[in-house]
C-alpha positions as CSV (number, residue, x, y, z in Angstrom):
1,X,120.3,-219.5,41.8
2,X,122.6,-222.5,42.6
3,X,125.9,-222.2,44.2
4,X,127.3,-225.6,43.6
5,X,127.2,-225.6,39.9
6,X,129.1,-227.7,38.6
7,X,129.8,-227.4,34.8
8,X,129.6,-230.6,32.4
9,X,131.3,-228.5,29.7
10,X,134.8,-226.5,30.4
11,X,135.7,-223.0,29.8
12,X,131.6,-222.0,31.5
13,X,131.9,-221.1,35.1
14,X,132.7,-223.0,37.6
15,X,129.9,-221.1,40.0
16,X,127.9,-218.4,40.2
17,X,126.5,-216.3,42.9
18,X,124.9,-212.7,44.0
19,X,126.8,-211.1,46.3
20,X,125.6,-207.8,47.0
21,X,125.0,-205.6,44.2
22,X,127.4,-207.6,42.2
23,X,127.7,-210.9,40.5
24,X,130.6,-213.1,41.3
25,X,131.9,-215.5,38.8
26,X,134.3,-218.2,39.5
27,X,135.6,-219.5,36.2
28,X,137.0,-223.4,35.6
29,X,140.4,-222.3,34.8
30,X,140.4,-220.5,38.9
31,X,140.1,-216.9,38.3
32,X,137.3,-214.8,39.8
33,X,135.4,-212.2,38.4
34,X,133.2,-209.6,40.4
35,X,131.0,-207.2,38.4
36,X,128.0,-205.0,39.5
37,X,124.7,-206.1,38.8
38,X,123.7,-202.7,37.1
39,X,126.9,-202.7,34.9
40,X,126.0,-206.1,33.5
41,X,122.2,-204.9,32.9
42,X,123.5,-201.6,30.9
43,X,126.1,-204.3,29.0
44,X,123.2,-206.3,27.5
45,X,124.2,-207.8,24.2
46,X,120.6,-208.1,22.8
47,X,119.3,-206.1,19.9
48,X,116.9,-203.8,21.7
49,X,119.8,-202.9,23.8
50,X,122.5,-202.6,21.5
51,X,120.5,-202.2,18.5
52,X,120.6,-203.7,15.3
53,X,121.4,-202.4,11.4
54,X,118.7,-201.3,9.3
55,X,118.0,-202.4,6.2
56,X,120.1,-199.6,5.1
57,X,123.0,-200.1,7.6
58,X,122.4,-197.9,9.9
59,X,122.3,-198.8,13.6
60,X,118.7,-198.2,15.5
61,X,118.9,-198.6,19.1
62,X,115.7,-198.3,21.4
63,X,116.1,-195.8,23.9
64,X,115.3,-197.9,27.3
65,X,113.9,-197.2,30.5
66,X,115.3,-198.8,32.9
67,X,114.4,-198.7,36.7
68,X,115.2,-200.2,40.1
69,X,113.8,-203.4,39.5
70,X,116.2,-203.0,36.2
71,X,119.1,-203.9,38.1
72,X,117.8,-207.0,40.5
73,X,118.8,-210.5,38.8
74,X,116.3,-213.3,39.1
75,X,118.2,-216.3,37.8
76,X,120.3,-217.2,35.0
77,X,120.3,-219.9,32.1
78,X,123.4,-221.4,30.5
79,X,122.8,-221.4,26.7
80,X,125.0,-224.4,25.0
81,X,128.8,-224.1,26.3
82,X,129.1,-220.7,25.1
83,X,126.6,-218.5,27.3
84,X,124.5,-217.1,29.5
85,X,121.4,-215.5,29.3
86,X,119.6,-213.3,32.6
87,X,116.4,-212.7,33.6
88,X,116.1,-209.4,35.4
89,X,113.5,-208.4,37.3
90,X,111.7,-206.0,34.9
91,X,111.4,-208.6,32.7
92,X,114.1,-208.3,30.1
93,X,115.1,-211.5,29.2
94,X,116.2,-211.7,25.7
95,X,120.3,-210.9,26.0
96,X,122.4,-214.0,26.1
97,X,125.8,-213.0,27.2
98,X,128.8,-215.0,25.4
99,X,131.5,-216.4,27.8
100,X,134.1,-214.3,26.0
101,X,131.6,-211.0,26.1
102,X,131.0,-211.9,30.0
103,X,135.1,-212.0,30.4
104,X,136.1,-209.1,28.6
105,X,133.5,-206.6,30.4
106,X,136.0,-205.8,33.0
């Protein structure tokens, strides 16, 4: 993962980095965020994770098994200017995390 990010578009951070079991996020406008690499998995927006209405309204969620490997990020993507979206190391992917979701988790 880089360290010296440097963002082209303001309000995405101005760095990321593992540190630990936790994610550090330093943002443009100079505050820091620290939160745990397993509270971020279990906070995946996506629709297998969250789950998603039914045709009738009703929200189905997957139950998920999720193990060690769960938990251990392998990189990250920024999507646009408004997210970012993790690859974990049992191969869940699909979650793209927006800026204000990623803020508002702690």
């Amino acid at each position: 993962m880089p360290h010296d990010f440097q963002p082209a578009v303001s309000g995405l951070p101005a760095a990321l980095a593992c540190v630990g079991s936790e994610l550090a996020i330093a943002w443009s406008d100079g505050t820091e965020q620290f939160i745990s690499l397993r509270a971020l998995r279990e906070a995946c927006p996506c629709a297998a994770c969250e789950g998603e209405p039914d045709v009738m309204g009703n929200k189905v969620t997957l139950k998920k098994q999720l193990a060690a490997e769960s938990f251990v990020l392998k990189k990250y993507e920024f999507v646009g200017g408004y997210g970012i979206q993790f690859f974990w190391g049992d191969g869940h992917s699909s979650g793209i995390y927006s800026l204000e979701y990623l803020k508002k988790l702690l």
